[in-house]
C-alpha positions as CSV (number, residue, x, y, z in Angstrom):
1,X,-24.6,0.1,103.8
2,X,-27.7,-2.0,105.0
3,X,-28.3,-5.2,103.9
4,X,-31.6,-6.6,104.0
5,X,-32.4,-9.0,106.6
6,X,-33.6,-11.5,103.5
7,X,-30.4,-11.2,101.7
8,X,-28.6,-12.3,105.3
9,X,-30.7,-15.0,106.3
10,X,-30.1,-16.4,102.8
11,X,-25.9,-16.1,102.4
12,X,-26.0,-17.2,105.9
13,X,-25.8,-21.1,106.0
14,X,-22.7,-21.1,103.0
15,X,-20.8,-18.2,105.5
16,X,-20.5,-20.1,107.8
17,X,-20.3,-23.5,106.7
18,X,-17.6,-22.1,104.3
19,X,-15.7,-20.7,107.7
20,X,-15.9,-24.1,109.3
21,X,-14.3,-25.4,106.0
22,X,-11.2,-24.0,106.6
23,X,-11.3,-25.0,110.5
24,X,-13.7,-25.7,113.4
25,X,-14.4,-22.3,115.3
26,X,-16.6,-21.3,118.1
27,X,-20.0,-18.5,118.0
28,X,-17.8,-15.8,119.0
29,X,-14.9,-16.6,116.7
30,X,-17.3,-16.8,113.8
31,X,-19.2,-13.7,114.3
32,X,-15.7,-11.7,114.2
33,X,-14.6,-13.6,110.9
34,X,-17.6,-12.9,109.0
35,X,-17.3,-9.9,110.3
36,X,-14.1,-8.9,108.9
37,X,-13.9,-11.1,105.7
38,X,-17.0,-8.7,104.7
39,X,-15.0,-5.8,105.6
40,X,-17.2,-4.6,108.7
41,X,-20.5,-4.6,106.1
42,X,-22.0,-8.0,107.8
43,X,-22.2,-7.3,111.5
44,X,-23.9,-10.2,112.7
45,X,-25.7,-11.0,116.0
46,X,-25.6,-14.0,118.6
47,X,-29.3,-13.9,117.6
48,X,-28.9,-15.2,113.9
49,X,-25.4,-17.2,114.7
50,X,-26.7,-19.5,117.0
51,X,-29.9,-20.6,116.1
52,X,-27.9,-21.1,112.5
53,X,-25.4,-23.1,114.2
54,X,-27.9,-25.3,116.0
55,X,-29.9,-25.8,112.9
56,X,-27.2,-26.9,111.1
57,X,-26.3,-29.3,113.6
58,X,-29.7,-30.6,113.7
59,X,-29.2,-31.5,109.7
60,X,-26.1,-33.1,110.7
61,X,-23.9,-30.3,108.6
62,X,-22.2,-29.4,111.5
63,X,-20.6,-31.3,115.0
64,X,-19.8,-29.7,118.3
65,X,-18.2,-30.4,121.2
66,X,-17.7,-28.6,124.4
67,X,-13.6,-28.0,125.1
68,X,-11.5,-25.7,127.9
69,X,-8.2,-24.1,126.3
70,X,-5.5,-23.7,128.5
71,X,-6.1,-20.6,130.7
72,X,-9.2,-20.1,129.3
73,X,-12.8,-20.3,129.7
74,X,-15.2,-23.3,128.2
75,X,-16.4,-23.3,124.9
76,X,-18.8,-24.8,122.3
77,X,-16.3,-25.9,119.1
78,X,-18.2,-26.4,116.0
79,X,-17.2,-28.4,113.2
80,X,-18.1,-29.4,109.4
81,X,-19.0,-32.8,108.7
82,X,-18.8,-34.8,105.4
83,X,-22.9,-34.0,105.1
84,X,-21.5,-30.2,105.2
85,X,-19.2,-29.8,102.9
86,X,-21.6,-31.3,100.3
87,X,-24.1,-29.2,101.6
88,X,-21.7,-26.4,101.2
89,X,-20.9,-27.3,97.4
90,X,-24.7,-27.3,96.6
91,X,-25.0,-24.1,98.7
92,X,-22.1,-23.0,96.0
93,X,-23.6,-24.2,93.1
94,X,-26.7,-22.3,93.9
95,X,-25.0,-19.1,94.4
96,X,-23.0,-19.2,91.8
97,X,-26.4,-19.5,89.5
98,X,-28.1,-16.8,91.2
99,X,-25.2,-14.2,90.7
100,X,-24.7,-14.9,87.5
101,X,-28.3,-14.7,86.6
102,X,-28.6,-11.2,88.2
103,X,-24.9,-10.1,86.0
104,X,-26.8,-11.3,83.2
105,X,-30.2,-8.7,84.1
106,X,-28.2,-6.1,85.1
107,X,-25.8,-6.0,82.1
108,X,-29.1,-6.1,80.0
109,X,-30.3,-3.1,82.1
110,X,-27.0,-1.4,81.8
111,X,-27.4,-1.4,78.2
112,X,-31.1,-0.2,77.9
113,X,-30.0,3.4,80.1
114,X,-31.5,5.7,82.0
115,X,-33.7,6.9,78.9
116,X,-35.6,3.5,78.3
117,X,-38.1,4.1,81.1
118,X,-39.1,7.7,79.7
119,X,-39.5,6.1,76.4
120,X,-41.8,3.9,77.6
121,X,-43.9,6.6,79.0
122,X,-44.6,8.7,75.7
C-alpha cells in the first residue's frame, strides 16, 4: 500500500522520537526499525531521516554524538533529551485526538451505507 507523503511527514517526528525512547540509535538503525515495526508498509529514505534527525536536534529534542564500536566503522548516535520526551507526549496527545476523531467520522459513515449518497441524488 502507498502512503501519502503528507501522512509520513506528519507520523514522522513521534516515530522516531518514540524509537529513541526506548534507546539511542543511529540513521541506519532507525530506518530498519520503522521499517519493520510497520511491517515493511513505511520504507523510509536517508532523504526524510536525516533532515528529521537534524531538525530535531536543532529544537533540542534530540542529542548526538559521534562514537566507533569495536571493529566497526564511525557513527552518528542519536539520543532523546528531557525536551523530547515531552515533545513526544504532546506529539501523543495529538495523535491520539486525531484518530479518535476520524473513528468517530468513520463509524458515523459506516452507519449511513453505501445507499446514502444515491439518496441524496434523487
Amino acid at each position: 500500500m502507498h502512503i501519502a507523503k503528507d501522512l509520513v511527514a506528519a507520523s514522522a517526528t513521534p516515530l522516531v522520537l518514540g524509537i529513541l525512547a526506548e534507546e539511542e540509535s543511529y540513521g541506519y538503525a532507525i530506518l530498519k526499525e520503522i521499517a519493520e515495526r510497520s511491517g515493511g508498509r513505511l520504507e523510509w529514505t536517508e532523504g526524510l531521516l536525516y533532515p528529521l534527525l537534524h531538525r530535531l536536534e536543532r529544537l533540542g529534542h534530540v542529542e548526538s554524538t559521534w562514537r566507533t564500536p569495536e571493529g566497526g566503522r564511525r557513527r552518528k548516535y542519536y539520543a532523546i533529551t528531557e525536551d523530547g520526551r515531552r515533545e513526544l507526549a504532546e506529539q501523543r496527545r495529538q495523535w491520539a485526538a486525531v484518530t479518535d476523531a476520524l473513528q468517530d467520522i468513520w463509524e458515523t459513515t459506516r452507519t449511513l451505507g453505501p445507499a446514502a449518497p444515491r439518496a441524496m441524488e434523487a
